[in-house]
Structure formats: structure tokens, C-alpha cells
N, C-alpha and C positions, 0 to 999 in steps of 0.2 A: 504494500500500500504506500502512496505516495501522496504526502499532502506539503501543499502549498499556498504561499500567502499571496495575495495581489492588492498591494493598496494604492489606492489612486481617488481622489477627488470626486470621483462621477460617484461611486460608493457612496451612501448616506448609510445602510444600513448592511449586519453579518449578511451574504448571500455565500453561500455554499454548494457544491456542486458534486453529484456524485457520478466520477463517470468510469465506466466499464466495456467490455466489448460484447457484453452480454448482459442478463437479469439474471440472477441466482441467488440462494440465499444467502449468502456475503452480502449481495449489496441489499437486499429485503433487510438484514442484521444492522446495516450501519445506517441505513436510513430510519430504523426502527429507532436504534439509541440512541442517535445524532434530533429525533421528533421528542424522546423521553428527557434527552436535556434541555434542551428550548425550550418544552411546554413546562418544567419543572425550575426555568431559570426567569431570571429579569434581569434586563438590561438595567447598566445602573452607572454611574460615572464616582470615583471617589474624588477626594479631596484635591488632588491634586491634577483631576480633571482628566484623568485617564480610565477608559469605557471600560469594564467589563462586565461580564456574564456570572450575577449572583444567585448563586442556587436558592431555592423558598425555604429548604429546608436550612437553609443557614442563617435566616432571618428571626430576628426578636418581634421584632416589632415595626409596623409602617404608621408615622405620626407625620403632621401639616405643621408647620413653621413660617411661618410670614405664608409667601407665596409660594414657596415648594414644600414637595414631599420629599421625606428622606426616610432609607432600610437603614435601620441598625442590625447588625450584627457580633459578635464578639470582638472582631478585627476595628470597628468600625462604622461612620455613618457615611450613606453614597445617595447622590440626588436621583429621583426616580419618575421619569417624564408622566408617569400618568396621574394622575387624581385619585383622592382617597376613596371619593364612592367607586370609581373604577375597579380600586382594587381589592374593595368590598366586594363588590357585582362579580370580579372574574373568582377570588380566593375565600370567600365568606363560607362557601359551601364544605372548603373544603377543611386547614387547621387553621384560619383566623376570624378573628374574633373582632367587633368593635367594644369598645369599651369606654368609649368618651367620642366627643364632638371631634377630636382631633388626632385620634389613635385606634390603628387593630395591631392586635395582638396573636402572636403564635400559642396557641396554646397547649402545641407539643411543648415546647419553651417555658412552660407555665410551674414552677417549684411550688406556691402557696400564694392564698389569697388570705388578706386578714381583714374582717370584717367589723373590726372594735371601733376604726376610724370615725369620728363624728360627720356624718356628709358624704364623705369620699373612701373610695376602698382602697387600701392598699396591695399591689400583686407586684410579688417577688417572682422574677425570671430565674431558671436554674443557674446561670450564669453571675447571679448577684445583682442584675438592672435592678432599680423597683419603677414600680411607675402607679399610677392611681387612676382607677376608674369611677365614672357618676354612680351613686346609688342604681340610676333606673337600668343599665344594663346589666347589674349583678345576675338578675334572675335569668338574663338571656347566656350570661358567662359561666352560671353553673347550671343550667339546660345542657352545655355546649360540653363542659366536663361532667356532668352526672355526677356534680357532686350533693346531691343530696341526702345519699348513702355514708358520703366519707367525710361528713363534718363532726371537726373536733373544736368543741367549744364555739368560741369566735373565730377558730382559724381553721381551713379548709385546706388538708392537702391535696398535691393535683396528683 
């Protein structure tokens, strides 16, 4: 297998090509896992303004800040061209979570929620983030974990 870069100007966006002198399952293989990481990734730029390709599963959290979006992840925050209801609408179904006017949440990601807070809840990331969500999403956050079974006291493990 042979792969190659081409960058040039007329590019806006990754275009990938998979060419062979036939169909077989080699190439049915690489365009299988080549669709499972795109659909599983998002483009995203870090800090220093260099694009790449963040996996969801490496994601904490997707929160709004002035006028963008940004993924956190353990390495880091990267700006994220789409909108938060966007990536409610594409990722809600699947492990995030809203949790406030300005934030979803990975809930694979999710170590404890603690419920004692006056107002606001506090949810610790396994990683150590905390971040805080509105009362009125609690009940759609622990729908989301089923954690109705596994609450201890004020504080609910995930």
C-alpha cells in the first residue's frame, strides 16, 4: 500500500482516494475503516492553528465561548467549525449529553455527579475537569446514565 500527501491551495477540505486495479476486499477493508474514522472523528484546529482529525471518543466535552465552539480533551482545547445545537442534533443520540445553555458533555467521560450544589450540579470528568450543569437537565443526565439505581446519597456514580 502506498499513500500519499498532495497539498495544494485548491484543497479546502481531507479528500482521499482509494485506488486499485480492481475491487476486492482490501479495498471494501480500507474504505470500511478509513468511513469508521471520519464518521467517529471531527475536524478541529488547535491552538496553534494546525487542523487535525479528533477522535469523539477523545472528547470531554463540546462548550460555546464568545462566538466559537471549542472540544476539550485531555491534551487540550481545539476550535470546532460547527454549532453546539449541530453537534447536539449529529452526537446527542449517541454519548453526549447537554447539560447547560453552553455545554455537552461525554458521558462515557463522566467519573460523578454531585448533587449537594445549591442551583447548579457539579460533574466531575474521569480525567479530573469538573464543570457544572443547570438543575433542569439533571433528570435528562441521569435518564442518559440510568443512574437512578446507582445513587449514593447526594453523589451519583457514573
Amino acid at each position: 500500500m502506498q499513500i500519499k500527501a498532495l497539498i495544494d491551495s485548491k484543497y479546502e477540505e481531507i479528500e482521499l482516494h482509494v485506488c486499485k486495479d480492481r475491487q476486492d476486499e482490501e479495498v471494501a477493508n480500507v474504505i470500511s475503516e478509513l468511513h469508521a474514522w471520519f464518521d467517529e472523528s471531527l475536524k478541529a484546529v488547535d491552538e496553534r492553528g494546525n487542523q487535525l482529525m479528533l477522535p469523539l471518543s477523545d472528547v470531554l466535552s463540546f462548550y460555546a465561548q464568545g462566538q466559537r465552539v471549542y472540544a476539550l480533551d485531555e491534551s487540550g482545547r481545539y476550535v470546532i467549525s460547527k454549532k453546539l445545537y449541530e453537534l447536539e442534533q449529529q452526537y446527542g443520540d449517541s454519548s453526549f449529553v447537554r447539560i447547560s445553555k453552553s455545554e455537552l458533555v461525554n458521558l462515557k467521560k463522566i467519573k460523578s455527579i454531585d448533587l449537594s450544589l445549591t442551583g447548579t450540579v457539579k460533574i466531575l470528568m474521569k480525567n479530573g475537569y469538573e464543570t457544572y450543569s443547570s438543575r433542569r437537565s439533571v433528570a435528562k443526565i441521569r435518564e442518559r446514565l440510568d443512574l437512578n439505581k446507582k445513587q449514593k446519597g447526594n453523589r451519583a456514580e457514573a
